[in-house]
matplotlib code that plots the C-alpha trace (Angstrom):
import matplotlib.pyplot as plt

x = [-2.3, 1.6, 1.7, 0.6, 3.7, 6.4, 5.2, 6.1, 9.1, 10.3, 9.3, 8.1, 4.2, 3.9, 7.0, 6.9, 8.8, 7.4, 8.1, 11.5, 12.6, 12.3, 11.3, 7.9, 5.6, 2.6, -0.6, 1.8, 4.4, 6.5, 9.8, 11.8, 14.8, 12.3, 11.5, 15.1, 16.5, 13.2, 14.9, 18.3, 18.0, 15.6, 16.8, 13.2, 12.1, 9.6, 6.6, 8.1, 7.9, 4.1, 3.1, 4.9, 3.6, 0.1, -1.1, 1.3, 0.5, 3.5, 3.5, 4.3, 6.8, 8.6, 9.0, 10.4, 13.3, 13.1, 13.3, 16.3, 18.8, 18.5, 19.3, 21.3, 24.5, 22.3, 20.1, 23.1, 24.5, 21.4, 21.7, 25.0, 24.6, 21.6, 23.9, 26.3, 23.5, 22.0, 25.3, 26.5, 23.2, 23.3, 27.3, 26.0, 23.0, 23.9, 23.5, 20.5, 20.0, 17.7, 20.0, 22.8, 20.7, 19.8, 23.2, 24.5, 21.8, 22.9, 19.6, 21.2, 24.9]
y = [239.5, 240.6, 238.8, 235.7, 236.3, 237.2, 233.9, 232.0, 233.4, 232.0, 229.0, 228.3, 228.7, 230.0, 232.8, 236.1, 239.2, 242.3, 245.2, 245.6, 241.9, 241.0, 236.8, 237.4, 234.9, 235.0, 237.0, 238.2, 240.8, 238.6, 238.9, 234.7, 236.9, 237.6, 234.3, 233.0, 235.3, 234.1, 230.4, 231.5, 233.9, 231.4, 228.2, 227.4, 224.0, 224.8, 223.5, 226.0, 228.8, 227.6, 228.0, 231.8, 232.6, 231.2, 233.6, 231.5, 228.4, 224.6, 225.3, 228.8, 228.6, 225.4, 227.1, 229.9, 227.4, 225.9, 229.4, 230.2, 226.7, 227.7, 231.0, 231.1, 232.8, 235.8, 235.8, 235.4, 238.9, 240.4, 239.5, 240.5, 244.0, 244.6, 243.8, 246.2, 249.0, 249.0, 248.1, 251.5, 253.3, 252.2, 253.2, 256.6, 256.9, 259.8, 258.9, 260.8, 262.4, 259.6, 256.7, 258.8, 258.6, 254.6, 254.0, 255.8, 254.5, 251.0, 250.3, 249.4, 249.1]
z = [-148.4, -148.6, -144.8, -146.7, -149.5, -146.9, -145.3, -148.1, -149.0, -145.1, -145.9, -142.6, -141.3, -138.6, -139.3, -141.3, -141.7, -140.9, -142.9, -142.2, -142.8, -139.1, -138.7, -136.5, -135.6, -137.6, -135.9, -133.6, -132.9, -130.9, -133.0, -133.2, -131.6, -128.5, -128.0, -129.0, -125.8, -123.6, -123.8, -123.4, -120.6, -118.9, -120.3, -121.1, -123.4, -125.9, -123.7, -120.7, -123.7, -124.4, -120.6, -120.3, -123.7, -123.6, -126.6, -128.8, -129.8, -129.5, -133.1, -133.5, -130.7, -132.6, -135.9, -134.7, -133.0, -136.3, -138.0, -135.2, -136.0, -140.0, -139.4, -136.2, -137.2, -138.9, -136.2, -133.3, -135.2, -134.3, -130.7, -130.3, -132.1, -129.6, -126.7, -127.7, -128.6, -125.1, -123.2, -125.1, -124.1, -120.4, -120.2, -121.5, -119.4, -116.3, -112.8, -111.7, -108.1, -106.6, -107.9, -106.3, -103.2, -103.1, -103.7, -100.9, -98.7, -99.6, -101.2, -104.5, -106.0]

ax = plt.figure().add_subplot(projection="3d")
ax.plot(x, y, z, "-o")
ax.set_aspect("equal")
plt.show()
């Protein structure tokens, strides 16, 4: 029942938060933000989303966009403040002895 309260309180169907205020997509765990960096990354429509994501249904996927354009500037925080977390983890991360190795073999750069 308290998914069915945090439902309302979005205002949209299909979208929840989960227990730490997170917008999710309802039945899911696919987080809007997921979905959000899906299209951007890919530049995928909302039908393109519905083929990769065939556990979701067209309207799930289109109010989370919906969800996304109401929220965007709290939600585009979010992106950017998981940008900077793992571009500080992978600056931070130690070259390890076989990375050292494909590199030198010219396997990777």
């Amino acid at each position: 029942m308290p998914a069915l309260q945090r439902a309302m309180e979005t205002g949209y169907e299909h979208i929840v938060l989960n227990e730490n205020d997170i917008p999710v997509i309802a039945g899911t765990n696919m987080k809007v933000i997921e979905l959000i960096l899906d299209s951007r990354a890919y530049g995928w429509s909302p039908e393109e989303l519905y083929f990769q994501h065939p556990y979701l249904t067209l309207g799930q996927i289109y109010s989370a966009l919906a969800y996304y354009w109401d929220h965007q500037e709290e939600l585009d925080r979010d992106i950017e403040k998981r940008i900077y977390h793992t571009d500080t983890l992978r600056q931070n991360l130690k070259t390890t002895d076989f990375e050292t190795r494909l590199k030198s073999s010219g396997a990777i750069h």
